[in-house]
N, C-alpha and C positions, 0 to 999 in steps of 0.2 A: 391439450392442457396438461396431462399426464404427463409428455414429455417437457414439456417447460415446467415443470414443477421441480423431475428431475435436474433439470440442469441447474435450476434456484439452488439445490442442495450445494453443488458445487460452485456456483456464484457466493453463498454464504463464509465456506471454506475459506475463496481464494480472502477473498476479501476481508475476515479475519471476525465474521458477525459472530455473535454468539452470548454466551453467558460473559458478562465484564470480570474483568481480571483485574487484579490489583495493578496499579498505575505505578512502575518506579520507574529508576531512570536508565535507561538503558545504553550500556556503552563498550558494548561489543565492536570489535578492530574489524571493517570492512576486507572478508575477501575479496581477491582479484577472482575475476569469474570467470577466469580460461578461456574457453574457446568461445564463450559469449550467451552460452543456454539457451534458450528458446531463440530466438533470435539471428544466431548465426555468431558472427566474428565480432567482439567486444569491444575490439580495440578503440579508443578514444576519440577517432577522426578528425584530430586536429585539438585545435586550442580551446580551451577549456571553456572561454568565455571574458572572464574578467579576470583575470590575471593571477587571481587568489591560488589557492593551495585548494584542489578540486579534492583532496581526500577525506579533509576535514569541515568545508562548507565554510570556511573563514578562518583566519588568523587573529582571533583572540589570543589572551592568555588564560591558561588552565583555572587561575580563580577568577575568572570571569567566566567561564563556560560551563564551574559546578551551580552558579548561579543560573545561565542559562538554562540549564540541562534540567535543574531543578522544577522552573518556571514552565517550561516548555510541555514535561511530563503533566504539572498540575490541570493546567487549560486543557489539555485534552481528556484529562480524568474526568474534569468537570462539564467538556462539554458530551462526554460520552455518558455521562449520568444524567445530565438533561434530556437527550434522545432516550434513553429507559424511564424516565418520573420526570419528564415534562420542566423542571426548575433545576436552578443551583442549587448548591447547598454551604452555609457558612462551617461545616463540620469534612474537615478534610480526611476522617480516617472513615467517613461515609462513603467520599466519591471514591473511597479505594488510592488515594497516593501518600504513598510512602517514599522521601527523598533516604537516599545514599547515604551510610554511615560513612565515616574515614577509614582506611583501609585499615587503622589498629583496633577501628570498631567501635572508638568513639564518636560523640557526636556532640556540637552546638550545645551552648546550655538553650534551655526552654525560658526566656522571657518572661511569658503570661500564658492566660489559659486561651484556650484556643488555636495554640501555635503550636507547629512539629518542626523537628529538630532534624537537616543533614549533619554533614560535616563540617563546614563553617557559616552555615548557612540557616536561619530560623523562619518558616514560611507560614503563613496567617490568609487567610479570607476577609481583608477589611468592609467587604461592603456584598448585598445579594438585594438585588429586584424580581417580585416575580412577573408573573403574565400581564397585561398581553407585551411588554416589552422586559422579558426577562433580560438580564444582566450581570455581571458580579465585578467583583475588581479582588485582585492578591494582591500581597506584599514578601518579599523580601528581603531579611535583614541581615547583611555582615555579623557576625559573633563580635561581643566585647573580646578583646585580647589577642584576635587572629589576626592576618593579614586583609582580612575581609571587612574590618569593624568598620571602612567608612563606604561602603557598599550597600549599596539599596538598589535591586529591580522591584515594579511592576506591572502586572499583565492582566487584564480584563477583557472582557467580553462586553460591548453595549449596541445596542440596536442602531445606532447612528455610525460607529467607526469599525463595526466589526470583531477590529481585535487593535489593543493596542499594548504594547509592550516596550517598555524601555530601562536603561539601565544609567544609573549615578554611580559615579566611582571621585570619589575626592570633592563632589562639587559639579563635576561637569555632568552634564546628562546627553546622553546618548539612545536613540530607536536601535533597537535588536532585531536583525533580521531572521526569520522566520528559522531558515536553515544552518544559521550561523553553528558554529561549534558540535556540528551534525553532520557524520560520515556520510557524502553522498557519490560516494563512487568514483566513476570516470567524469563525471560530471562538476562544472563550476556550481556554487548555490544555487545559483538564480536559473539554472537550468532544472536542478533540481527540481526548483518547482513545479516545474512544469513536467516534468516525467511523471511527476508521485500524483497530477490534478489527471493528467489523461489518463491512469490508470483507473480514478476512480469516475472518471466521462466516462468508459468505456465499460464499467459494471456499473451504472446510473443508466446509461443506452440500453445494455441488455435486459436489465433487471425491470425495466420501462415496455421494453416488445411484450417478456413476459406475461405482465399486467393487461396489456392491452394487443396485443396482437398486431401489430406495428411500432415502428420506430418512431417516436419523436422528432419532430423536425427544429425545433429547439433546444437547447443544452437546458433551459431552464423547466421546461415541460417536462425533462427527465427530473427534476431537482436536480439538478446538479449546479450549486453555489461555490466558485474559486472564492480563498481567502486573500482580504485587500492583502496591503503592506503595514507592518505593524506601526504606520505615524496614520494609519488612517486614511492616507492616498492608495488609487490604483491605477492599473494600467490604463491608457485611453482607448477609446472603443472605436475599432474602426469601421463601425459602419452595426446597421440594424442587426438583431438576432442573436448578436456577439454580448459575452462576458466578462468581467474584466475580474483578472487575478492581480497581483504582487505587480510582477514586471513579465506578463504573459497575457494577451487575450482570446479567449477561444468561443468558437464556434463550432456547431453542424453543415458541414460544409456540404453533403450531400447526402439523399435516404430514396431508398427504392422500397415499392410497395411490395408483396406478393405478384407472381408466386417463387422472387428470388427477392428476398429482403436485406436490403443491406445499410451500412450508414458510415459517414466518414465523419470523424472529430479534426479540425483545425488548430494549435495552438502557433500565435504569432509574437514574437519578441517585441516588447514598447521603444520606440521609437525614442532614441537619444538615450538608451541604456544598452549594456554590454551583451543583451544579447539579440539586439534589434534585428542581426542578421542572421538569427536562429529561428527554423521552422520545426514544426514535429503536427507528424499525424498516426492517430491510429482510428480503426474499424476495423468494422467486418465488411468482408467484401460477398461473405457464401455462408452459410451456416456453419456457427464452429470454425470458423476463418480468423483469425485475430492478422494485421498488420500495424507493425511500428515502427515509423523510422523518427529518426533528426536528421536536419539536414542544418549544418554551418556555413555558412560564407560557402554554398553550394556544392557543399561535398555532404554527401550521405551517408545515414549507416544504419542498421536497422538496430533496433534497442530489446535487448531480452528481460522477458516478462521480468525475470529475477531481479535484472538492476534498480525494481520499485525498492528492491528494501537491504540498499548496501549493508544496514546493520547487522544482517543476519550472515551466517555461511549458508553462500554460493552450492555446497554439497548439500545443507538440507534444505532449502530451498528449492533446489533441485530435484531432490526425492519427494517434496511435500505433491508436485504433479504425480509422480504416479500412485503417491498414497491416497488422493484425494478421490480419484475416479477408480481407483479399485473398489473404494468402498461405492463410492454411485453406481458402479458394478451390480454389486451385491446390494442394494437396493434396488435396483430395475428388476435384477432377477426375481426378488419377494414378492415386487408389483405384478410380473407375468408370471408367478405361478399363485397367486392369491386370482386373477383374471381366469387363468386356463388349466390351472391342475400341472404346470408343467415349467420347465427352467427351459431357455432360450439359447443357442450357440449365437443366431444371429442378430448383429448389432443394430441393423434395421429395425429388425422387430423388438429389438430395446430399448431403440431412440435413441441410442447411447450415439456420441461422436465426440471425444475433445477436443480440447481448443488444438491448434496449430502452432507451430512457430511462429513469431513474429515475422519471418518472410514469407509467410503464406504456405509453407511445406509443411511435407508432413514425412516421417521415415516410414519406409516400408517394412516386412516382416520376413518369415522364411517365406510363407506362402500366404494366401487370401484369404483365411481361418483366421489371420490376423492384421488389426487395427492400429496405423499409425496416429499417437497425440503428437507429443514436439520430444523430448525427452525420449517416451515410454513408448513401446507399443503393446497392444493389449491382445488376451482369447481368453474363449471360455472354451472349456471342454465338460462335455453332458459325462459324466460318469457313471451315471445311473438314473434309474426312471427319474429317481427324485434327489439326484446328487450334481452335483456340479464342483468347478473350481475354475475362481477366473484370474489371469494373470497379467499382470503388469510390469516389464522387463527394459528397463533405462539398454539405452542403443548409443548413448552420446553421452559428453561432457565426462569430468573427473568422475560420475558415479555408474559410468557405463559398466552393465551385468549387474548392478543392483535388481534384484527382484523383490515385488510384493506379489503373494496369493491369500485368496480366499476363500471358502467352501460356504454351502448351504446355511453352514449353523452360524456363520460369521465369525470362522475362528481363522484368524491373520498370519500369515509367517511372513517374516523378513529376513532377507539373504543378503545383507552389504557387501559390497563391492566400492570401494572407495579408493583413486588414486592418490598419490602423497602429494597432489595437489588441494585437497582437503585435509580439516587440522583434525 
């Protein structure tokens, strides 16, 4: 138990749980992620899917995607304030989202009360349901004056469609796809999807063993809910067990009991859409094991943990693995010596192991005093009856020779190392 607790901490971390942060909209330019990060070689493996421009998630135009961008921020504010206090809320500087000023720092006039102001853009909570079928619906208004005025999205949440989101520009109305006007890598949208749902299959599986000391033989048993298509349609189901996302369905495609437990995730392309002939799976196959590939029109590649979150830089994304278990580090060590009076070199008797590469590897070290993750490899060294320091040392990718350390008292040093393939 002690040791699944421990690795919660870092299940929490990856996964970004924590105290809610304020909601804006974020529009960071996707690194290129080098040699591929966890994972191996990055490279694209062919065609993107559907044709589009894989860097941006769609080819809109810019005042259609401050509208998007806007919308898209708010729903997740608001469903991340539901999962903290159980309801919506019709008060948007509650759920924490605040949209984007204009780069001169203006913004939108304010309408009426209740409404916050981007750039061209004026955003409102028209409507909230609470239990047992909570709900809510936004609106989005064009600015009098701008190029936006005849501009109207919006996005809700209802227990019948899930999610539904659409956009008016002149008259016409239009469904917005999920990843539209959102950097998603090497990746088409629609594949998107499906990278960013297995990611959180795959800390729904583990965070589920946790709990119960076994794997799930269901995605749903874990909780784990893929989001429809935002008109309310979803994938079809090809068969029992299976869940349907967007334009993706996934399943538990296989689970072993003890005393080697392991579990495989399935995700399969719908049938008459552009990525029909796209597969992806990840599990574990061994404790502490992570595997991830895509495979297209049957060529493979394996997928590094990083590319969940093209928005971010590739370089700190990259360091965030060995920040994260240095410090589960220095928490295991607290646990065994609050247990024995004593700090531990060995990682057995830590519990301690991290994840892998997504090919199943792990790098080696100078010698066997140290522990390969995927990135980082790890030691402690006992300095004293009651002193320690344990090390985390990047072996790969643009941030190779970054080090993180830490000592008994939990005071951190950081030593960057960053090739000029980081900005």
């Amino acid at each position: 138990m002690m040791r699944g607790m421990r690795w919660l901490l870092v299940v929490g971390a990856l996964c970004g749980c924590g105290t809610k942060a304020q909601v804006t909209m974020p529009e960071t330019l996707p690194v290129d992620s080098g040699d591929g990060g966890l994972g191996g070689d990055s490279g694209d493996g062919g065609d993107s899917g559907d044709g589009g421009v894989s860097g941006d998630g769609g080819d809109s135009g810019e005042l259609d995607c401050e509208g998007i961008r806007g919308m898209r921020a708010l729903f997740e504010a608001q469903r991340s304030f539901l999962q903290e206090r159980d309801r919506y809320s019709q008060d948007l500087a509650e759920v924490g989202f605040s949209p984007a000023a204009c780069a001169d720092g203006s913004r939108a006039p304010v309408p009426g009360p209740g409404q916050v102001a981007g750039c061209q853009f004026a955003y409102q909570v028209t409507s909230v349901t609470g239990p047992p079928g909570s709900s809510f619906a936004a609106i989005a208004q064009g600015a009098t004056g701008t190029p936006a005025a005849d501009m109207t999205l919006q996005i809700g949440s209802s227990p019948s469609q899930g999610i539904f989101f659409w956009l008016e520009h002149s008259g016409v109305r239009r469904y917005v796809d999920w990843n539209e006007c959102r950097p998603t890598g090497s990746f088409s949208a629609q594949e998107f999807e499906a990278v960013e749902n297995m990611g959180h299959a795959f800390l729904a599986m583990r965070a589920s063993f946790f709990e119960r000391d076994q794997y799930p033989s269901t995605l749903l048993q874990a909780g784990f809910v893929p989001m429809g298509c935002t008109d309310g349609s979803s994938a079809p189901l090809p068969g029992p067990d299976w869940v349907a996302g967007c334009h993706f369905a996934y399943q538990v495609s296989s689970v072993t009991g003890s005393p080697t437990p392991s579990f495989t995730v399935t995700a399969q392309g719908a049938a008459g859409t552009p990525v029909a002939d796209v597969t992806l799976q990840i599990g574990s196959p061994s404790f502490q094991t992570i595997v991830f590939w895509i495979e297209r029109s049957g060529v493979r590649r394996y997928i590094a943990w990083e590319e969940r979150e093209p928005t971010r830089s590739v370089c700190d994304v990259q360091e965030e693995e060995g920040l994260i278990h240095i410090q589960a580090l220095y928490t295991t060590e607290r646990a065994i010596f609050q247990e024995k009076d004593r700090y531990s070199s060995n990682f057995a008797e830590l519990g301690f192991l991290p994840l892998s590469c997504t090919d199943g590897t792990r790098p080696t070290g100078p010698d066997s005093s140290w522990l390969g993750g995927c990135r980082f490899i790890y030691h402690v060294e006992l300095t004293g009856p009651s002193t320690f320091i344990a090390t985390a040392r990047a072996v790969s990718g643009p941030i190779a020779g970054t080090t993180f350390q830490i000592d008994e008292t939990g005071t951190r040093t950081h030593s960057p190392v960053r090739s000029a393939a980081c900005p």
